[in-house]
N, C-alpha and C positions, 0 to 999 in steps of 0.2 A: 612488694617488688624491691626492697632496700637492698635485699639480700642479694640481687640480681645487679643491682647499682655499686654496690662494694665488691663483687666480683671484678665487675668490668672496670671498675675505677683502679682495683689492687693488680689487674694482669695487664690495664696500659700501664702504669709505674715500674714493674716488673720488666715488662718488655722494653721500655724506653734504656730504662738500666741496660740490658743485654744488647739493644742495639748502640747502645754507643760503647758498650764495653766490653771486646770479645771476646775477654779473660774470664769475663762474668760470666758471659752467654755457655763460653765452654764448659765454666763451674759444674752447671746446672741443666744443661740439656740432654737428652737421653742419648746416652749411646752403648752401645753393645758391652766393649771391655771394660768400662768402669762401672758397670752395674753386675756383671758375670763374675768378674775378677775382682775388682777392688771391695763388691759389696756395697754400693753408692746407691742404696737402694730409693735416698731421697728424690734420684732424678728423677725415677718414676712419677710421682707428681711434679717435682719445681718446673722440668721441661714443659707442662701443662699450660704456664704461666711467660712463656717467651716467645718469641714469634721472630722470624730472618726477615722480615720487611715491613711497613707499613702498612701495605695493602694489606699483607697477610693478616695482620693485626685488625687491622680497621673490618674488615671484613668476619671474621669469628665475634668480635665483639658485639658489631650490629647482629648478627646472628645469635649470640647470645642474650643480648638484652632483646631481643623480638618473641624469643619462644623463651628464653630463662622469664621473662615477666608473667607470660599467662600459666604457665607451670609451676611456680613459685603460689598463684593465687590459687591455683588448686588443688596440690600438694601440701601446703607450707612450706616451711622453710628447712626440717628435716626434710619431710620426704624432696623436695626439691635436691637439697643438696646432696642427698642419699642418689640418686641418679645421674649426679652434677660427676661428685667423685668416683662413682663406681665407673662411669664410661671412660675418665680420663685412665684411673688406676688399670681397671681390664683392657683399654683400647692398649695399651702400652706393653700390659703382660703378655697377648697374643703378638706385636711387634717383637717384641724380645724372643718369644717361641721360635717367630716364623724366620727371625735373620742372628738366631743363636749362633750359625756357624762365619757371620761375618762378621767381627768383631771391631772392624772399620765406620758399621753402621752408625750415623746420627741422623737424629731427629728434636725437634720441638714443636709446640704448638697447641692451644687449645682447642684444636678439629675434633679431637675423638671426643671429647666431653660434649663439645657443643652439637657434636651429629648425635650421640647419646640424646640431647635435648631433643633434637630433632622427630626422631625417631620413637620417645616418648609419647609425642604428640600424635604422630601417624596412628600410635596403637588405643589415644588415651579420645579422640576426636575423629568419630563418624563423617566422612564428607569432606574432612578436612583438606584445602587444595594448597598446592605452596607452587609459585611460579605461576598459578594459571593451570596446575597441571594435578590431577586428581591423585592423592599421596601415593597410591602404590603405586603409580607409575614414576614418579619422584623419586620414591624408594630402588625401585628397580635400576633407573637409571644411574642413581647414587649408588650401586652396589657395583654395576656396571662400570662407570666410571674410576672407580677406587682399584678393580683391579687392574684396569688398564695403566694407571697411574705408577700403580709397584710394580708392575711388568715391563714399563719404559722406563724404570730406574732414577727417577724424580728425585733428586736427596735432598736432606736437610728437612721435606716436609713430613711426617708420618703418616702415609697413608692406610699402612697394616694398621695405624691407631681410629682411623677413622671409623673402615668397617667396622673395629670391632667394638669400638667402643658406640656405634649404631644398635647392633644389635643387644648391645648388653642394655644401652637407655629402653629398647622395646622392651627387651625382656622384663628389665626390672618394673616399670609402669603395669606390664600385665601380671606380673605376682601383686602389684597394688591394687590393681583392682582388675581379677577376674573374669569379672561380667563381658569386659569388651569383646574377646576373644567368641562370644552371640554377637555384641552388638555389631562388633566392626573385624570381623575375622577375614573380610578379602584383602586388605590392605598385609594383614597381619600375616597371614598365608603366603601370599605374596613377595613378600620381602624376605621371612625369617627362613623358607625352606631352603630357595636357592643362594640366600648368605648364609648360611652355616653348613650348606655341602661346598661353598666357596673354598669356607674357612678349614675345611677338612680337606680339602683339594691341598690346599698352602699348605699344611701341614705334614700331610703323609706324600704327596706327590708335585713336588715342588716344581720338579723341572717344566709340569706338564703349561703353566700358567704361571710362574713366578718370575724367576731368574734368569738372564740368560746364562749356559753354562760357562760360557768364555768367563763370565763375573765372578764367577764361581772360585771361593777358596778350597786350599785343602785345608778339608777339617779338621783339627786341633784339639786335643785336651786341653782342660782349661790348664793343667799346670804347664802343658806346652806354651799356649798364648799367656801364661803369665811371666813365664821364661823369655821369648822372647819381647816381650812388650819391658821388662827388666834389663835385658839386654839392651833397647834401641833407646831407652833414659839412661842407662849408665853411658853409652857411645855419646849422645849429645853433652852431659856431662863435660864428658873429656875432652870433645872438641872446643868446650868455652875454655876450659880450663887452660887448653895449647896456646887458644888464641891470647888471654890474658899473659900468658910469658909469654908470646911475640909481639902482642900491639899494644899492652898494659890494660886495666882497669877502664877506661873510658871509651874503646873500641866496642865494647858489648853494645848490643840494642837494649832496649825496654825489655825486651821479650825473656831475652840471652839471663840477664839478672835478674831475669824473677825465676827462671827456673833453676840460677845456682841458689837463690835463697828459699828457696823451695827446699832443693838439695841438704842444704844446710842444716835444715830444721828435722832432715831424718836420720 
């Protein structure tokens, strides 16, 4: 279980960092236009690794060290981790599918990996009960509740990461071992049919269970939203630039100078 201890130990440092630093936090967290447009393709995991609170934090970690330790002892530490990053990686690539056309969208958090864990376990553990509550009803309600969550518009947490990265942890556990899918296929039935016509609902028919429309952008080429998002950094630009010939050099914020030096450097 070290492997589950170095986890938990590298995403509290991680997130401490991000919460006391929003520059940091922004670096590195996932969001729409700088992973479509810029190609920041690291967000996709470093977001994995940061959390908007403590609770939130405190909360995924105990949840990871509870189910990351007994999956770890019977996996390893490949297969573990094999499961660890595929939930966060996939829970993130289906977020990006499902809110390509909002390119406002962020998120962070390590929910989709650790419900990946979660989820593992439902498929990997007959009988297996979590809350008092017999896994495929847990599952169910966890499917249930995720999409309620994106449909009331929740931001900053990744809930498109969650579901999917749930299902990609079941999945991958039963390509590991086959067998369950005799031993423990009500849990398994259960969860993955109505989560992946969920996730085909998100996908192809969005209005029906996603978005409200009013939230709704119009949707943009990417070199549209690259134009304009180049446009609205050139105009801040210019507005520091004015302010500096009218209130000189020490009227900027923290903020204002890092993004002329930002500027500067391209």
């Amino acid at each position: 279980m070290y492997i589950t201890v170095l986890l938990v130990a590298f995403t509290c440092v991680i997130s401490y960092k991000g919460l006391k630093d929003e520059l940091f936090l922004n670096k590195y967290a996932f969001e729409v236009e700088k992973i479509t447009i810029y190609k920041e393709y690291i967000r996709l995991i470093s977001s994995g690794f940061l959390h908007v609170n403590w609770l939130h934090l405190v909360v995924n970690m105990f949840v990871l060290w509870a189910f990351g330790s007994g999956l770890e002892a019977r996996l390893g530490v490949v297969g573990f981790l094999v499961i660890y990053f595929s939930s966060m990686l996939g829970g993130n690539l289906l977020a990006l599918l499902i809110h390509k056309h909002n390119e406002s969208y962020s998120s962070v958090g390590a929910s989709g990996a650790v419900a990946g864990l979660i989820f593992a376990s439902i498929a990997l553990v007959p009988g297996l009960k979590i809350f008092f509550l017999p896994s495929w009803i847990f599952g169910i309600a966890y499917v249930l509740y995720t999409i309620y969550a994106i449909r009331s518009q929740r931001t900053d947490v990744g809930h498109a990461a969650h579901l999917g990265g749930a299902l990609i942890g079941m999945t991958i556990a039963i390509l590991m071992f086959p067998d369950v899918l005799i031993n423990n296929w009500l849990p398994i039935v259960a969860i993955l049919l109505p989560g992946i016509a969920l996730i085909v609902i998100m996908i192809r028919k969005p209005d029906l269970i996603l978005i409200d429309k009013r939230t709704q952008k119009k949707q943009l080429t990417t070199d549209d939203r690259y134009n304009v998002s180049k446009r609205n950094y050139q105009e801040e630009v210019d507005r520091i630039l004015e302010k500096i010939n009218q209130k000189g050099m020490s009227s900027l914020t923290k903020k204002e100078k890092e993004i002329l030096n930002e500027y500067s450097r391209t």
